[in-house]
N, C-alpha and C positions, 0 to 999 in steps of 0.2 A: 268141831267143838267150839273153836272160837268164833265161830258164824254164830254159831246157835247164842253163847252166851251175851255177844253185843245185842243181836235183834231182843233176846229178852230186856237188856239193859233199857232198850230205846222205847220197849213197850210201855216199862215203870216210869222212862221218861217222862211220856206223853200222856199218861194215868194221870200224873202228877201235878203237868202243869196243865192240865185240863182240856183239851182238843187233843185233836188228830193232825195230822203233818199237811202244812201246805203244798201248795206244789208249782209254787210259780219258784224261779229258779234261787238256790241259796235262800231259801226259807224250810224251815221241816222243823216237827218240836224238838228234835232232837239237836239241831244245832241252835235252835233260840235261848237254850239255857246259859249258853255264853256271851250273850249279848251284855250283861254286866260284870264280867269281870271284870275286874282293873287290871290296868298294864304295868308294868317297869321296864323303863329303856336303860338304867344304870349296867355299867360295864363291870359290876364287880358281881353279880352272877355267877355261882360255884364257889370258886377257891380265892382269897387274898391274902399273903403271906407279907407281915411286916416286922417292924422293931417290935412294935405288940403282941404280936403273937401269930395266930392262926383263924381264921375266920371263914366262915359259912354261910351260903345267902342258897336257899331254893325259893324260884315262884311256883306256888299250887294254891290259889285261891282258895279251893274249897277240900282240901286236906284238913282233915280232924286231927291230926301230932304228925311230926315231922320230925321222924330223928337221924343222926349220923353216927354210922359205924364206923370204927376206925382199924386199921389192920396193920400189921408188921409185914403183910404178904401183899405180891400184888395179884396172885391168885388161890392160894390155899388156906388154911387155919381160919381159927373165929378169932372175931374181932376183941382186942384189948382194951373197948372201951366203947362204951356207947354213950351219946349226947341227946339231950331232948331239945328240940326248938323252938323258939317263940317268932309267932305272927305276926304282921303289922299289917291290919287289915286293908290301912289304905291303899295298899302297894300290893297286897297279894304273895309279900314275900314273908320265908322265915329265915332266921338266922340266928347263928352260935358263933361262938370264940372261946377259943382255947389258949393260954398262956403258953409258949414258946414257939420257935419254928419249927415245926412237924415234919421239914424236908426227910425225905424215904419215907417216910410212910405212905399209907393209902388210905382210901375214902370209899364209902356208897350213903347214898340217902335212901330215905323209906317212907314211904308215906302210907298212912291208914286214914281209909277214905271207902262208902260205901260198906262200912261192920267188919272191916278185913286189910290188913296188913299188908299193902300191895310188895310183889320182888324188889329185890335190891337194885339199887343202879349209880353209875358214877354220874347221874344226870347229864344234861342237856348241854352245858358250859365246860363239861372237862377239858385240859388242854396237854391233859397230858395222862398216859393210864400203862394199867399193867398187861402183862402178856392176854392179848384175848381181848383187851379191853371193857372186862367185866367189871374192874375199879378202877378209881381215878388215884392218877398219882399225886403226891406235892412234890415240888422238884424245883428247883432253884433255877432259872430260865438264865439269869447271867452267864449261868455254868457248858450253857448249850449254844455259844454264839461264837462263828472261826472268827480267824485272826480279821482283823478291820473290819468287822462288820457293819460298824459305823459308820461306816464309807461308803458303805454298798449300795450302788442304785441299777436300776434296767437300761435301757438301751433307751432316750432320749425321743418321743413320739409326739409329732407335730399332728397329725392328721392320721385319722387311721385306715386312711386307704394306703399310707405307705409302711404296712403292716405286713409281715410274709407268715406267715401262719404253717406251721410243720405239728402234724397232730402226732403221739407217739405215746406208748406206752412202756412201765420201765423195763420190764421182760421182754418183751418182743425187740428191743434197741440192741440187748445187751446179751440174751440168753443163748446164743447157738454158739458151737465150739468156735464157727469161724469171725468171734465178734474180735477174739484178740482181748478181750474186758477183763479184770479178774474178778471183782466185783460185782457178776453177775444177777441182773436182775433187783437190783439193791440201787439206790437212792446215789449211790459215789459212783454208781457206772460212769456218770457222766460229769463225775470230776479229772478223769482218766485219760489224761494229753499222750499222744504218743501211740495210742491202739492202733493196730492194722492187722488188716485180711491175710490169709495164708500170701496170696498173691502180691503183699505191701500194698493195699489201699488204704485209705485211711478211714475208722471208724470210729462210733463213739463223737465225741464231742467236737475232734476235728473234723470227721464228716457234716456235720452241721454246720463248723464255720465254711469249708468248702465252699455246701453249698449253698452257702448263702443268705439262708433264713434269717427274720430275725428277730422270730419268735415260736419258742414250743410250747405245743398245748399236748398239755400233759391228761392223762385218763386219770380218773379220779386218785388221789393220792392222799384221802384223809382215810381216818379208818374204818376198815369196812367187813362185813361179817362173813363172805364163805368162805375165807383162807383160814385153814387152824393153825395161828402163830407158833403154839407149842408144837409143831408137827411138820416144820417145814421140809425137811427130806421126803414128804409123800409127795413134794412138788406140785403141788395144788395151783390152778390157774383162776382166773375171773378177773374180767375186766373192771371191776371195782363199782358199779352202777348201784348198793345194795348197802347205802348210809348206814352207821352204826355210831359213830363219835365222830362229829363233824367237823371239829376243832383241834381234831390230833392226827399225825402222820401216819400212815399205813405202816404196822409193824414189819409184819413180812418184806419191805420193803428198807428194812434196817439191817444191820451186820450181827444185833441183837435184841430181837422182841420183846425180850423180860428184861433190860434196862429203861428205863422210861425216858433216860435221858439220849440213850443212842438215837431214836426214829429223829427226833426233835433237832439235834445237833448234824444229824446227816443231810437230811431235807433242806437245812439250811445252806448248808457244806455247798450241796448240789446248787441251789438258787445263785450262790453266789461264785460257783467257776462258770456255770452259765451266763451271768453277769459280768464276770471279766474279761468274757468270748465275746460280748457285746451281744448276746443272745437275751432275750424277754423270756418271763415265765408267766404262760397262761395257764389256770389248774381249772380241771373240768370241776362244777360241783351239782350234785344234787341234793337239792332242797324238798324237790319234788313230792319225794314217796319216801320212806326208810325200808330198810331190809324188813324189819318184823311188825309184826300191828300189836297185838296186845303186850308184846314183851319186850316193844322199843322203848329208847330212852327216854323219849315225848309222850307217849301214853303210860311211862310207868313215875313221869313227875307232875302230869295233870290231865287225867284221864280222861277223853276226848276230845278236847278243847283243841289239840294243833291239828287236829284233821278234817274232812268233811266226811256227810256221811250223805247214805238216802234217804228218802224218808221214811222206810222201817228201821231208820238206825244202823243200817249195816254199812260197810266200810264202802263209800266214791272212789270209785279205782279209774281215774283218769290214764295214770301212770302205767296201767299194764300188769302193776306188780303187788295187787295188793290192797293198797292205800292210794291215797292223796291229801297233801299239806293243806292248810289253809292259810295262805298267805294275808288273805285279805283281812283275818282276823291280827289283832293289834299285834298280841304277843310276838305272834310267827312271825310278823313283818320285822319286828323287832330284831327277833334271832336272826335273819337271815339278812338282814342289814350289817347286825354290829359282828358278825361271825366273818360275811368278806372283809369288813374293816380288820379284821383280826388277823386275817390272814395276809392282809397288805403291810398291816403293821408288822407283825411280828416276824414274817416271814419275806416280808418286803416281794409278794407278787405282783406281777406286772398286767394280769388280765384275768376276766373269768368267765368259764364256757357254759352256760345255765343248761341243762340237761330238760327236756321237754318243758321249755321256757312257758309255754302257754298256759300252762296248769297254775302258773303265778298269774297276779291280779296287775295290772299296765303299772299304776297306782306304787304300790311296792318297789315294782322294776325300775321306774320311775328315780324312785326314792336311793337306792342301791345307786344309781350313776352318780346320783346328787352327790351321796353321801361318800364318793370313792373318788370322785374327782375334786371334792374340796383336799383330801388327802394329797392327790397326785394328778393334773390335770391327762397324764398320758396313760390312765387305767383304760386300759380295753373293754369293753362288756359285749359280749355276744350271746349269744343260744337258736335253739331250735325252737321256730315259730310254732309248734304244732301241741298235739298231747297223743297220746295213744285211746284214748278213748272219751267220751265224756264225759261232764263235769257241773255240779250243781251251780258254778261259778258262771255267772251272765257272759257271752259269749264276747257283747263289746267289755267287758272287763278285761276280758284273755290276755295277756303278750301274744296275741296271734302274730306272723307275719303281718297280717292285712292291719291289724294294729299298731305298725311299727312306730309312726309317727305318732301316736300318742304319748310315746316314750320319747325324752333328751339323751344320749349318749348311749344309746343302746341298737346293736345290730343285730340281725338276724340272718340264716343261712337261705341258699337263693335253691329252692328246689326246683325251680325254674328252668334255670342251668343246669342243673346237675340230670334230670331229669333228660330235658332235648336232647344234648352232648350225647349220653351216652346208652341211653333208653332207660326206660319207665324201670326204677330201681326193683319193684315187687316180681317183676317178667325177666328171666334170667336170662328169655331167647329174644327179647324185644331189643332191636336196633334203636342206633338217635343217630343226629346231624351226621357225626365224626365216623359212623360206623354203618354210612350209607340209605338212611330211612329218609325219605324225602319225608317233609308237609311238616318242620319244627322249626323251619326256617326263621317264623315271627318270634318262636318261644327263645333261640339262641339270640335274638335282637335282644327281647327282655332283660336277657342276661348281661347281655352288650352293653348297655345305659345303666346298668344298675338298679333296673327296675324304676325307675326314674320318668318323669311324663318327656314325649322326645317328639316330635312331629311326623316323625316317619318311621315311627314304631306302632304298629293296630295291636292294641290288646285284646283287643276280641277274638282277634285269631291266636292268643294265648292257648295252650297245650294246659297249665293250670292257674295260672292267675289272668282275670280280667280288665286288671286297671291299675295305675302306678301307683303303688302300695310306698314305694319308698322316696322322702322327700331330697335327700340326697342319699347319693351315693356312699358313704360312709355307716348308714342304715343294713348297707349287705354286704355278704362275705359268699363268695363264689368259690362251687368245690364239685365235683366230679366225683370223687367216694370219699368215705372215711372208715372209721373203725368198723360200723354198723355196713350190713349188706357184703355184696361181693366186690371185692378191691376191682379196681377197674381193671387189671389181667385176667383176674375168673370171669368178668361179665364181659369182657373181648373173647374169650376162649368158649365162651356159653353160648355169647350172642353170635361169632363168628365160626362155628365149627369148620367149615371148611378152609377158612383163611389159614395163610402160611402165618408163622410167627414176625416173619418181616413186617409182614402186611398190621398182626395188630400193632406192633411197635411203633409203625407209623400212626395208627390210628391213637394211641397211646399218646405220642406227638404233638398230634395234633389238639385233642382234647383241651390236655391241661395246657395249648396255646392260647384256645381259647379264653380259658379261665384265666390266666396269666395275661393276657393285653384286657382282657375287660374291666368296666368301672365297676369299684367297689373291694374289699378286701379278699385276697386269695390265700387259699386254703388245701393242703395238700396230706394225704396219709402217709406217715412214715412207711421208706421204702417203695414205694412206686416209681422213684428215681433208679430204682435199681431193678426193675418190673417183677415185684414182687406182689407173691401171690398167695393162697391161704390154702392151697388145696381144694377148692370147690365152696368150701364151708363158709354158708356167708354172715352166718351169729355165732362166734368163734367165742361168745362171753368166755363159756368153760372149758374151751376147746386147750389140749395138750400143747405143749411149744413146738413138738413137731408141726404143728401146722401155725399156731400164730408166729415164730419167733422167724425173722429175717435172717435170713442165706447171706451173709454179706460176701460170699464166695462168687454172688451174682452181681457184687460191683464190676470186676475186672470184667466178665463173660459179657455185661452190658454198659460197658464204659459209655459207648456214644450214648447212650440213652441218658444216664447222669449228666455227661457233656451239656446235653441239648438242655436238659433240666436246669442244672448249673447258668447257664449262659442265657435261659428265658427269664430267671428270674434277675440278674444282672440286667437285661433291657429293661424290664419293668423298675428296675433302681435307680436305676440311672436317668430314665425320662420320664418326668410329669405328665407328661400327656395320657400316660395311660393310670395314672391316680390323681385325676378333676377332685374337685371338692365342692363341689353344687351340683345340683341338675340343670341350673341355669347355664351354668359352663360345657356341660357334657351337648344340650340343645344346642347353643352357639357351633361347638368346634368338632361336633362326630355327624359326620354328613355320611352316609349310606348311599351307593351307587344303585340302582336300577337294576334289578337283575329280575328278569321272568322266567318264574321259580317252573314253570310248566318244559320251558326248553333245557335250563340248566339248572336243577334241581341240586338242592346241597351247596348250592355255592354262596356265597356272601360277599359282599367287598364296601368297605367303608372308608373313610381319610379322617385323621387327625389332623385338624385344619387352623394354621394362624397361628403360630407358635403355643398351643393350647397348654394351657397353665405353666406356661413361662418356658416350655421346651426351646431348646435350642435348636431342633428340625421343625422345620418351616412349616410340612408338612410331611405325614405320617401315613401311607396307604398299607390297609392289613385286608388280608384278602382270605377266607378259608375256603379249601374244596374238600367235603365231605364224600363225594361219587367214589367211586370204582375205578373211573376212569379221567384223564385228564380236562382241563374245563381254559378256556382261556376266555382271558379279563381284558378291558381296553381299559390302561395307562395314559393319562396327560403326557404327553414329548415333557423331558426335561433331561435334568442331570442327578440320577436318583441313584443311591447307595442301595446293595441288596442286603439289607442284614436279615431275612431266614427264606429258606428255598429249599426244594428239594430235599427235607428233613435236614436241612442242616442250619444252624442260627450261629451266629455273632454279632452281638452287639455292636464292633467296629466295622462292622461287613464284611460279605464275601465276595464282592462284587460292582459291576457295577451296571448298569441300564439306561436306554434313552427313552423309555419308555414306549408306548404303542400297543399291538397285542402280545398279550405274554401267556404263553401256556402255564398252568400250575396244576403240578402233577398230582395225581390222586390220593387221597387222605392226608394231605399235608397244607402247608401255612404258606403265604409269601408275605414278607413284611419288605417296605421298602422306603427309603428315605430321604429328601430334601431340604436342602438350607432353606 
């Protein structure tokens, strides 16, 4: 029914303005309608509550009356007052004011547009709303900030290749009986010092200082439509990807969803014991796509204007789900600008993860680093270079990977890596390097450099990328799995069925060694320090906690495996050499040894050479063997520390060597070191 009703909309469109739909890409009559609207970049959008009173601002260009309901509720009864609004045509916006401050109450706007009274909505800008977030709330934001907030900053980032990156969602951290948390699944999980495993480990927030991280990227945590706030004993799961109020904190995710002031004052709570842990807050966002087309909050404050379409008018679904935004139009660019700034501000985040980044325009993304790093030079910006489908958006517009350099301060995830390491994500039974597939040997190099142009890297023999897409290394963030697909335990137990579990542990090992000594930012799924798994299930969006929530019962049972984790990201902390800041650096000092891939297949061995970016080891030899079976390397004679062998790592070493040939046993690392 809503197919049906846009394609007719897009037919009177193009009746109207007299042709039929082009087709060369991002032209069609249906999106040329909004080529003259006017913009507004003004930050007072929605709500401003002052000594004056109460005030109103929506942008809808082409809205016939614009009025505001006002409510005693933040979900039931009819409203105690209605307001009519006035235009200013230059700006596309309307606005009201009301004498006093209206705090508890709530709001929706409405617009009549097209002979018909479009649904209620808290608009586009709410920053605060009622259970469900059907209405917006007014709330008094002083009211919602802990003790010193004032105070409160992130963890201190020079370069973001010296970034640790820990992805987590807040259910899956906190929700199984053995988390120790009381605050299950709730925004304070992880204000909760002291939690431990039946067996005394430590969980929760100390587990993250542990091990080391030092920073969480969190799954979407603004509010989102398929959890019923009003309902939360059905236990309702979803990974959050499905936008609904951009601007406000996930209810379900507070200790009370019908307080407007609880999500707002917890979120914060949490930001800032992560904060005092020295721990960064990156928040996944999607701009992308929203949960609903005709009955979102962007199509119900300016009817088709934030999205793209085809050219019969029906809905661009780049996204997979639906829809797709349009960045590249002024507005959108707008919101999706001043909305991270909102969230840096207010909420004082320290990074932000852009969810199928591609489907924005370079231009925009561009704009967003600008605009977040004049805030705070050490905001993070990353995303997924891809889209799930295509897109009327010109393809060099994209944030594609291959685009990356078109962007300033913006990364993207290296599927490169992720891919070789540990086989082709889409093949549940496909092997890579770590997990014995000969012929990826060049695509793990890729990985190696950062994607970066290297002299004795062949892109052509790339598995999926043909050419050095990133100009330095700080352009990529290097990962092995994440929320999406099968955690890297279901795709060892998929890809390896006959392997013992020793064997994937090692393979496990080695992996994220890989990822962990390579140039570029690393990247890790909560829980796989503890070889955590999901049950098979590898799009778990709705999936029960039986299967998403972490066992932390499986700390103690895989203590070495944390150990090893523990102690790989400590060597990457500790030594520059394995986070270069150029590519010019990474050419100079990562020389790659000669290996013919046809006799010892899976193997690699490279040197960190010349104290590389200020290291205090002279030289650095990392060697991986991917085979089944043992592979030995020839060593320069010296005097060289062993710090990892045989599945086991330290930083300070475990050992020591004169070098020569050295056996490196199967599916594991050898890392080795010189003054």
């Amino acid at each position: 029914m809503k197919f049906r009703n846009i394609v007719m909309s897009a037919a009177t469109t193009a009746m109207l303005l007299g042709g039929t739909a082009a087709t060369a890409y991002g032209q069609n009559t249906f999106d040329m309608q909004f080529a003259g609207y006017p913009a507004y970049n003004g930050t007072d959008l929605g709500l401003a509550v002052d000594s004056k009173g109460t005030s109103f601002k929506l942008w809808s260009p082409q809205a016939e009356r614009v009025r505001v309901n006002l409510y005693d509720d933040g979900r039931t009864g009819k409203p105690f007052k209605t307001i009519d609004m006035s235009l200013d045509n230059s700006t596309g916006v309307w606005s009201c004011s009301v004498p006093g401050q209206l705090y508890g109450k709530f709001y929706t706007f409405q617009i009549f547009q097209h002979g018909k009274w479009h649904d209620e909505t808290p608009g586009i800008w709410a920053k605060a709303v009622g259970v469900n977030g059907r209405r917006a709330a007014i709330i008094d934001f002083k009211k919602t900030t802990p003790e010193n907030w004032e105070n409160d900053k992130g963890p201190e980032v020079r370069h973001f290749t010296d970034v640790v990156l820990y992805e987590m969602h807040h259910r899956d951290m906190s929700l199984h009986p053995s988390s120790g948390i009381a605050n299950k699944g709730k925004f304070l999980a992880l204000t909760e010092p002291g939690t431990t495993s039946p067996q005394g480990e430590k969980t929760g927030i100390d587990h993250l200082k542990e091990l080391g991280v030092t920073h969480v990227h969190i799954l979407p945590s603004y509010d989102y439509n398929s959890v019923d706030e009003a309902n939360l004993p059905a236990n309702q799961y979803n990974w959050g990807y499905d936008p609904q109020n951009y601007n406000v904190p996930e209810g379900s995710y507070s200790t009370n969803p019908s307080d407007p002031y609880a999500r707002v004052r917890e979120m914060k709570q949490m930001v800032k014991a992560l904060h005092d842990a020295g721990i960064g807050v990156v928040m996944d966002v999607v701009y992308n796509h929203t949960a609903e087309n005709d009955g979102s909050n962007l199509e119900l404050t300016a009817p088709g204007y934030y999205y793209r379409h085809r050219e019969d008018g029906s809905w661009s679904d780049a996204s997979g789900c639906g829809n797709e935004t349009a960045s590249d139009r002024e507005q959108m660019a707008n919101f999706i600008v001043n909305s991270v700034k909102y969230w840096a501000e207010e909420y004082h985040i320290d990074g932000f993860r852009f969810d199928l980044m591609a489907i924005h325009d370079t231009e925009t993304m561009d704009r967003v680093a600008r605009e977040l790093k004049q805030l705070r030079p050490g905001i993070f910006i990353y995303g997924e270079g891809w889209t799930a489908g295509d897109s009327p958006l010109e393809p060099e517009r994209r944030a594609l990977k291959e685009n990356v350099a078109k962007m300033n301060g913006i990364a993207v995830f290296s599927d490169d890596i992720r891919d070789a390491v540990k086989g082709h994500y889409s093949d549940a039974a496909d092997r890579g390097f770590a997990s014995g597939k000969p012929g990826s040997e060049e695509t793990v190099k890729i990985g190696i450099v950062g994607a970066t142009a290297h002299p004795q890297v062949n892109y052509k023999k790339g598995n999926n990328s043909k050419f050095p897409y990133a100009q330095s290394p700080e352009m990529i963030v290097n990962y092995v799995s994440c929320h999406d697909d099968l955690t890297l335990t279901d795709k060892l137990l998929k890809s390896m069925p006959e392997a013992t579990e020793a064997e994937r542990l090692a393979v496990a090992k080695l992996a994220q060694t890989i990822v962990f000594t390579s140039q570029g930012t690393p990247f890790m799924f909560a829980g796989e320090e503890v070889f955590r798994d999901k049950k098979g299930v590898h799009n778990s969006y709705k999936s029960p906690d039986s299967v998403n929530a972490i066992d932390w019962n499986q700390k103690a049972r895989y203590r070495d495996q944390f150990d090893y984790y523990k102690n790989l990201i400590a060597l990457r902390k500790a030594h520059p050499a394995f986070r270069m800041t150029s590519a010019e650096q990474i050419a100079k000092h990562l020389k790659f040894d000669k290996i013919n891939s046809d006799r010892q297949p899976n193997l690699i061995s490279y040197s960190l050479t010349d104290h590389a970016n200020g290291d205090e080891w002279k030289e650095i030899k990392v060697v991986f063997n991917g085979a089944d079976h043992a592979q030995t390397v020839s060593i320069k004679k010296g005097d060289w520390a062993v710090i990892a062998r045989d599945g086991k790592i330290d930083p300070a070493g475990i050992g020591q060597s004169d070098g020569g040939n050295i056996e490196v046993a199967p599916r594991s690392a050898l890392i080795m070191a010189r003054r």
